[in-house]
C-alpha positions in Angstrom: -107.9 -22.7 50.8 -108.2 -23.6 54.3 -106.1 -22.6 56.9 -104.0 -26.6 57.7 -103.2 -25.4 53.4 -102.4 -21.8 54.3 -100.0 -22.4 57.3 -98.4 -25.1 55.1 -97.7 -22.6 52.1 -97.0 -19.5 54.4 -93.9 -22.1 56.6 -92.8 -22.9 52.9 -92.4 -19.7 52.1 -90.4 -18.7 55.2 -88.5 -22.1 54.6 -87.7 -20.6 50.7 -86.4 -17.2 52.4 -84.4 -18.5 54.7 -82.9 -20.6 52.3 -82.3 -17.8 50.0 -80.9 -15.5 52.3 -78.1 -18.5 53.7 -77.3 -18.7 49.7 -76.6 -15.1 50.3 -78.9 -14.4 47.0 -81.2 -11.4 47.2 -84.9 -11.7 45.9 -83.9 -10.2 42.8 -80.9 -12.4 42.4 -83.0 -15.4 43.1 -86.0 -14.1 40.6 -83.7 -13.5 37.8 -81.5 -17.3 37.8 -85.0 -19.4 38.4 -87.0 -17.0 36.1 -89.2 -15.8 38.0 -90.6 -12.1 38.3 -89.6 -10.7 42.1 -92.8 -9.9 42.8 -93.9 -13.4 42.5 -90.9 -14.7 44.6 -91.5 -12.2 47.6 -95.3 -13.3 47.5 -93.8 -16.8 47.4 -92.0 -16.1 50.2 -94.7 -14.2 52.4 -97.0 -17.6 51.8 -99.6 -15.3 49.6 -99.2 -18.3 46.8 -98.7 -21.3 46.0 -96.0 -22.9 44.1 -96.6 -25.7 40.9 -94.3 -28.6 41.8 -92.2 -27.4 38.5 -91.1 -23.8 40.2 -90.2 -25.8 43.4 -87.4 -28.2 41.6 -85.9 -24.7 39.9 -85.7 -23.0 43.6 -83.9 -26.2 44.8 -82.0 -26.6 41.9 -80.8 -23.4 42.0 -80.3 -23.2 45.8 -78.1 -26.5 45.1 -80.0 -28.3 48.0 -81.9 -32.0 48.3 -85.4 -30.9 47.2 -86.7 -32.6 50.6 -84.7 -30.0 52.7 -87.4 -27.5 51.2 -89.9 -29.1 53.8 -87.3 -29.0 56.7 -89.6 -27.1 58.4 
């Protein structure tokens, strides 16, 4: 992966936290409704992977949000 891809995955991830955390959800909250294992969500959210376009319409889904606002970053 090379670093214009890495940046972009590690400012989703931040984007998917903060998110989270305005939804008031913890990791494990958030995990557990998009089915998800929390380990896999917190590496999610620290950029160390990235995301099929599938698990990104549950996160937005679940966070109730336009799946655009995701990128609002």
């Amino acid at each position: 992966m090379d670093q214009v891809e890495q940046k972009f995955i590690m400012k989703l991830g931040k984007r998917i936290a903060q998110l989270r955390r305005e939804k008031r959800y913890t990791q494990v909250e958030l995990s557990s409704r998009i089915n998800m294992e929390q380990a896999v969500l917190r590496r999610v959210e620290l950029g160390g992977t990235n995301l099929k376009v599938k698990t990104l319409l549950k996160i937005d889904s679940d966070l109730e949000i336009p799946f655009k606002e995701l990128f609002d970053f």
